[in-house]
C-alpha positions in Angstrom: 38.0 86.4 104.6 39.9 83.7 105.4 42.3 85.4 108.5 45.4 84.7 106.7 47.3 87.8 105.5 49.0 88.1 102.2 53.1 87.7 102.2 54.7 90.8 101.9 55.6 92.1 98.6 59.1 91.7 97.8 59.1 95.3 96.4 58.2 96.9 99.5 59.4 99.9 100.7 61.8 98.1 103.8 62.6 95.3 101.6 63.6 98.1 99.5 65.9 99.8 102.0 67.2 96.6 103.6 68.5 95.3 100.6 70.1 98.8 99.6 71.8 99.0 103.0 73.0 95.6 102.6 74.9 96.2 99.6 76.2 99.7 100.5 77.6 97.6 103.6 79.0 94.9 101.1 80.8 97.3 99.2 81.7 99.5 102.3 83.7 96.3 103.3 85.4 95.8 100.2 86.5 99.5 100.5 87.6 99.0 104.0 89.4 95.5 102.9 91.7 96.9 100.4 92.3 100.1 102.5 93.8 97.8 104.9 95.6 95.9 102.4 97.0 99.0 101.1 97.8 100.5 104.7 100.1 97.3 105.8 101.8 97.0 101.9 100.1 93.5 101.5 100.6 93.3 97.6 101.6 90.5 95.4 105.3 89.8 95.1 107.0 91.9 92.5 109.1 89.7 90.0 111.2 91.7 87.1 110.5 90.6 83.9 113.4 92.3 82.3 117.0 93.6 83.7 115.1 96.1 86.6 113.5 94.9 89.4 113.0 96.7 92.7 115.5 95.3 96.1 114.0 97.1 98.8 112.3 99.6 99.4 112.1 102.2 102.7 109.3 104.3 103.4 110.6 107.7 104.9 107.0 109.7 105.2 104.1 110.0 104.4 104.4 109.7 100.4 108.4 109.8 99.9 110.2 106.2 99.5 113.9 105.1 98.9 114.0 102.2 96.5 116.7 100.5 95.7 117.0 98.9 92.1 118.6 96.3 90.4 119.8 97.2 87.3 121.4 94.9 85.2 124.5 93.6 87.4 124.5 97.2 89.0 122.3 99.1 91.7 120.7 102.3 91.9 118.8 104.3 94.6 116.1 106.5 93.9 114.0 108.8 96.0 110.5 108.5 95.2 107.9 111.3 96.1 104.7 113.8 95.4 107.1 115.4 92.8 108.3 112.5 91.1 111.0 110.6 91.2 114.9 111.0 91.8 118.1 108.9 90.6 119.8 109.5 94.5 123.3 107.3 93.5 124.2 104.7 91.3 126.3 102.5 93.9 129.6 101.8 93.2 129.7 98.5 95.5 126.5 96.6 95.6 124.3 95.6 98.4 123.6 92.3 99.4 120.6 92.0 100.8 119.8 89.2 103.2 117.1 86.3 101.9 114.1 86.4 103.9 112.4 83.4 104.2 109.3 82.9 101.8 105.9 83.6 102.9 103.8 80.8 103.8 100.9 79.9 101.4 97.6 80.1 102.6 97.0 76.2 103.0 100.1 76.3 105.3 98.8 78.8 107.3 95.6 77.2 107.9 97.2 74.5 108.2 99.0 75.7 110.8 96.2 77.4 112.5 94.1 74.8 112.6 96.5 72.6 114.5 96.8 75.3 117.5 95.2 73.6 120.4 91.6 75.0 121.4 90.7 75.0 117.8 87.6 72.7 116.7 89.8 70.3 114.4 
């Protein structure tokens, strides 16, 4: 005998485990992720490819909405909820809506961030 011992096998019971808890945590997180995303309405922007595309939108509880749509040259609002959804009034005098400024891009914002003083860069 030589005193050395052998390296564990990589099939070992704890190398077993470890590696199962480490990707129940991975996917955990990617649950948690979109969760969040879904919680604070972070969604790609949604373009109309046709005549209807959605204004605005106003969340009233915890699954009803009032949209308002662009339909053609013309506007509709619609209640949106567990049952389905309901044409509220086509509106006789359209909104206009105020243009919010665009959302920075990612590089802009780190950017950005990495310009704030106490930062390493």
């Amino acid at each position: 005998m030589t005193g050395l011992s052998q390296p564990a096998s990589p099939l070992s019971v704890s190398s077993l485990a470890q590696l199962t808890l480490s990707l129940v945590a991975i996917v955990g997180l990617i649950f948690a992720i979109g969760w969040v995303l879904k919680r604070l309405k972070v969604a790609a922007p949604r373009v109309g490819r046709g005549q209807i595309t959605v204004l605005d939108e106003l969340t009233v509880g915890a699954r009803e909405r009032v949209v308002l749509l662009g339909v053609g040259d013309s506007q509709v609002l619609v209640g949106i909820g567990a049952g389905g959804m309901v044409a509220l009034t086509p509106l006789s005098t359209p909104i206009v809506l105020k243009e919010l400024p665009p959302t920075p891009v990612f590089a802009d914002r780190l950017r950005e961030f990495m310009k704030r003083p106490g930062s390493a860069a």
